[in-house]
N, C-alpha and C positions, 0 to 999 in steps of 0.2 A: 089944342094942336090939330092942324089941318092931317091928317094920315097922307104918306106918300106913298105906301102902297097897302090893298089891303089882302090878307094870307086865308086862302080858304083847304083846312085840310079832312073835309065832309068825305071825299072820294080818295082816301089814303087807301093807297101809298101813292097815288098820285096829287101834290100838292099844286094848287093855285094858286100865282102872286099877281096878279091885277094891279096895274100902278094906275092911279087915280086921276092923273094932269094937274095933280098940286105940286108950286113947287119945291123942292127941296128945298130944309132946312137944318141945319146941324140937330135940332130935337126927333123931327120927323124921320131924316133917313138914318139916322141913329138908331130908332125905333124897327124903321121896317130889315137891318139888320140883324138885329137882336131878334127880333120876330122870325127871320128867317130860318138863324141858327136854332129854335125851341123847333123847329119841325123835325129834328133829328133825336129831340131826346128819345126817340123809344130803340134807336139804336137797330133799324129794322130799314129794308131797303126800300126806296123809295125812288119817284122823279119829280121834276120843278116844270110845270109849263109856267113861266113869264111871259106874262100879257101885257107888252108894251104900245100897246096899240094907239093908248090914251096918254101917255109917256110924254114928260116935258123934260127938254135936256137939264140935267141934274150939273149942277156947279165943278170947277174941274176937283175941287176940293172935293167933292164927295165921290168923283170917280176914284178919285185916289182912295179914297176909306173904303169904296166897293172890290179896288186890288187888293187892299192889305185885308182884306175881311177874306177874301179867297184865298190867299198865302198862309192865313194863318189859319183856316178852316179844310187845306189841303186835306189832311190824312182823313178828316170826318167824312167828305166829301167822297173821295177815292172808296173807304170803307162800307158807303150806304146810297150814293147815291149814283143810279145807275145810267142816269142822265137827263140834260135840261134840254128843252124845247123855249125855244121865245120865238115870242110872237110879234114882230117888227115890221109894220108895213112902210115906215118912214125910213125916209136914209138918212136922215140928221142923225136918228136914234142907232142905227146898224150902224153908224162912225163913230158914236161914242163907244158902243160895245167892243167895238174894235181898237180904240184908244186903250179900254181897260183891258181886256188879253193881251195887248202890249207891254202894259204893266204887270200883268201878273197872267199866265196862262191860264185858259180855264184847262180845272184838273178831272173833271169827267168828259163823255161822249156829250156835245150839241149839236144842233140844227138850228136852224133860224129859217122860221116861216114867215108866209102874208098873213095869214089865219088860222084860226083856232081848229078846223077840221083838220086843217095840214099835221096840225103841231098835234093834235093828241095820236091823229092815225101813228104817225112816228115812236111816240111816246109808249103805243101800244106793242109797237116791235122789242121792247124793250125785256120782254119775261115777266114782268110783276105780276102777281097774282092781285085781284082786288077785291 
């Protein structure tokens, strides 16, 4: 299985999700959800920079499995995570992010940057200790 994204959590509590430019398929983003949700088991506050940079638009079907993953991941979210940064230089990919808070609000503080300096400088306003 190709990965569709891959989770680097080396600089916890600030987590990394790099999406690869493979594209989605029901095993792989299946996957990089599940992956997502294991970054919270310590139950300790954290943030997400998403590095969409390399991003290929994802099936509408899986936008929908990306809102109901955040609907049902609400109260964890709200509880530990103190906020996401993505990194979107494309605007195909800021239209879909925008399709899926449509479907489902995102339930923490975001920004959406060009770049990776943008996005963690932000990330660093956030309090976490690292």
């Amino acid at each position: 299985m190709e990965r569709y994204a891959t989770i680097d959590e080396s600089d916890f509590p600030i987590i990394r999700v790099r999406f690869t430019g493979k594209n989605s398929t029901d095993q792989n983003f299946q996957a990089y959800l599940d992956e997502t949700k294991h970054c919270y088991r310590y139950e300790k506050k954290l943030a997400v920079i998403f590095d969409a940079s390399l991003a290929v638009l994802p099936s509408f079907a899986h936008q929908k499995m990306q809102a109901k993953w955040l609907r049902e991941n609400k109260k964890l979210m709200q509880s530990y995570c103190a906020g996401t940064a993505y990194i979107i230089p494309s605007l195909a990919i800021r239209a879909v992010l925008k399709i899926i808070f449509s479907l489902q609000k995102q339930p923490v503080p975001y920004q959406i940057f060009e770049n990776e300096h943008e996005a963690e400088a932000w990330v660093k306003t956030l309090g976490l200790a690292s």
